[in-house]
C-alpha positions as CSV (number, residue, x, y, z in Angstrom):
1,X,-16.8,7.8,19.6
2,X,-13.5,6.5,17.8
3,X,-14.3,3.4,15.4
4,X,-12.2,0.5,15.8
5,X,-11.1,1.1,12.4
6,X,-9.7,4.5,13.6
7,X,-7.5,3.3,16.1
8,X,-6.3,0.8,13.7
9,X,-2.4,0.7,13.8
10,X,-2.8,0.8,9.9
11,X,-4.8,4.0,10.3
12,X,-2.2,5.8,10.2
13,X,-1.1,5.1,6.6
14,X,-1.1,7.8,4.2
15,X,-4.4,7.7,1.8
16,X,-1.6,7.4,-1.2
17,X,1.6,5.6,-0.5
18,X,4.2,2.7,-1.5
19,X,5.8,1.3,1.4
20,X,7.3,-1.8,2.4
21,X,5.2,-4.6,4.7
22,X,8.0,-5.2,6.9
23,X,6.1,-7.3,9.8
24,X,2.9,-6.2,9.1
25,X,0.2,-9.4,9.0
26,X,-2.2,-10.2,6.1
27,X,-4.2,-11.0,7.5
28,X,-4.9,-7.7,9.8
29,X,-4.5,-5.7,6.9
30,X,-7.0,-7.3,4.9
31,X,-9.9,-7.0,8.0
32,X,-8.5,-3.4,8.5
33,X,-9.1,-3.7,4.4
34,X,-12.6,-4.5,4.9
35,X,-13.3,-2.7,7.5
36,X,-12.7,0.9,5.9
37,X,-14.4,-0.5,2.9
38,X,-11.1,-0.2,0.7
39,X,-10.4,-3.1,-1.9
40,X,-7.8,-5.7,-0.9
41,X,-6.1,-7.1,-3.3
42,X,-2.6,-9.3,-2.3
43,X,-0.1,-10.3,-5.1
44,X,1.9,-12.8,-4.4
45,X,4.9,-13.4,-6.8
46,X,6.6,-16.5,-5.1
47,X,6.4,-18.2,-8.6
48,X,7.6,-14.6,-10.7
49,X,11.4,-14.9,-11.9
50,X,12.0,-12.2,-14.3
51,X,9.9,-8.8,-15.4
52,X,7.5,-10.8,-17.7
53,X,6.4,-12.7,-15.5
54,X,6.0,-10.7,-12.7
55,X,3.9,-8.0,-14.5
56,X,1.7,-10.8,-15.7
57,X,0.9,-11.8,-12.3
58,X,0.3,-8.7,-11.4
59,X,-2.6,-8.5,-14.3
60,X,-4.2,-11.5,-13.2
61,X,-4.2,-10.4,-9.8
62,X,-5.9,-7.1,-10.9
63,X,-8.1,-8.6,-13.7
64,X,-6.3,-6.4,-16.0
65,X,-8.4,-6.6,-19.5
66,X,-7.5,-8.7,-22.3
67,X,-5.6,-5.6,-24.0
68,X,-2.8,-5.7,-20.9
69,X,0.7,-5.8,-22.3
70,X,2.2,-7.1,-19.4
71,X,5.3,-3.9,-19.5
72,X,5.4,-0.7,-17.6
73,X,3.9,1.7,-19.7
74,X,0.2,-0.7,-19.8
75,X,0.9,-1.6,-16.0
76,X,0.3,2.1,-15.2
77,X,-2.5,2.5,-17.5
78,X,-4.7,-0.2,-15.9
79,X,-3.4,0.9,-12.7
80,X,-5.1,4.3,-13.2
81,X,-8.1,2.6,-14.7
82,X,-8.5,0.6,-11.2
83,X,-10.8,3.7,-9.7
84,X,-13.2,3.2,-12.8
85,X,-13.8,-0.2,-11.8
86,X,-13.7,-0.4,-8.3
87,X,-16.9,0.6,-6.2
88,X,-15.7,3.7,-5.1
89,X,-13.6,3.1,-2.3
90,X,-9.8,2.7,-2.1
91,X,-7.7,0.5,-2.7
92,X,-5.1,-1.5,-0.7
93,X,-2.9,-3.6,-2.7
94,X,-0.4,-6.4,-1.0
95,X,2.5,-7.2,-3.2
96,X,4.5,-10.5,-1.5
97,X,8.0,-12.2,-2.6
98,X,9.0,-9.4,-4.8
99,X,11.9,-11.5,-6.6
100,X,15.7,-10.8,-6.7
101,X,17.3,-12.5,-9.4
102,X,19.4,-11.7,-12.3
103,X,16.4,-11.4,-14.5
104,X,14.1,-9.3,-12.4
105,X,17.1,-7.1,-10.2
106,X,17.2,-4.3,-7.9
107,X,16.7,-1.9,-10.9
108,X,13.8,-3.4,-12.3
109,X,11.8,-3.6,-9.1
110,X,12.4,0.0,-8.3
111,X,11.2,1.0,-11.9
112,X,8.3,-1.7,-11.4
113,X,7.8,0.6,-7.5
114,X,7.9,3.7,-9.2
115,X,5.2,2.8,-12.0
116,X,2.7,2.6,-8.2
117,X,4.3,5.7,-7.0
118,X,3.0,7.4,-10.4
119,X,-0.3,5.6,-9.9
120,X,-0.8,6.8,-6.5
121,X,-0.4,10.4,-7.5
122,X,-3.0,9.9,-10.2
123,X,-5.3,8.4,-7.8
124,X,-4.5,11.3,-5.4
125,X,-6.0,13.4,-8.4
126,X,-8.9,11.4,-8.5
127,X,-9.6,11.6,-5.1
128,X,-9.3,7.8,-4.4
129,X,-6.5,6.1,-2.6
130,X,-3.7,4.0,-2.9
131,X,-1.9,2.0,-0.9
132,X,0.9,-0.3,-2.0
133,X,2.7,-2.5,0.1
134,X,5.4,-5.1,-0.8
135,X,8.0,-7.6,0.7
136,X,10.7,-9.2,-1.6
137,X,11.4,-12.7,-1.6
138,X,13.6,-13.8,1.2
């Protein structure tokens, strides 16, 4: 028999991937979350305007340790710490309202995209996954 979970339309999401939500709902990802026993995490960074402060709210929204520098190089370091502290499952993170301004452009958010991608592949390594989804601000 075929779990509910299974026939999920979000089943079909690579274990490790960085994608954009398009229409996808919150709230069925986060029961589809739960479901499949992978840690849910949304970050929503209506209030982010530049780099700064969007990596900070991406460490509070991952309760980054106090060390966190809030740049790239530490984002992908706690990133790949995340299976260490999780309870063994994988994780599904939700990042809303990307911004698009002059201080945090087009260029920034792919680099901030591409720190994930990294992440992904280190949790492939580990054997955990990681799914990262995001909208920009509209």
């Amino acid at each position: 028999m075929v779990s509910d979970a299974a026939r999920s339309p979000f089943a079909h999401f690579p274990a490790h991937c960085v994608r954009p939500l398009g229409s996808l709902s919150l709230q069925a990802l986060s029961r589809w979350a739960a479901e499949t026993k992978q840690q849910f995490v949304e970050i929503d960074l209506t209030d982010a305007r530049d780099k700064k402060s969007v990596l900070r709210a991406i460490g509070r929204a991952l309760a980054f340790p106090a060390w966190y520098g809030a740049n790239l190089d530490a984002l992908y370091d706690c990133l790949t710490d995340l299976p260490e502290r999780g309870q063994g499952g994988a994780w599904l993170i939700v990042i809303t309202h990307l911004p698009s301004t002059p201080q945090f452009d087009d260029e920034q958010g792919a680099a901030l995209l591409d720190v994930f991608r990294d992440a992904a592949e280190a949790f492939a390594d580990a054997g955990v996954g990681l799914r990262v989804l995001y909208s920009a601000s509209t």
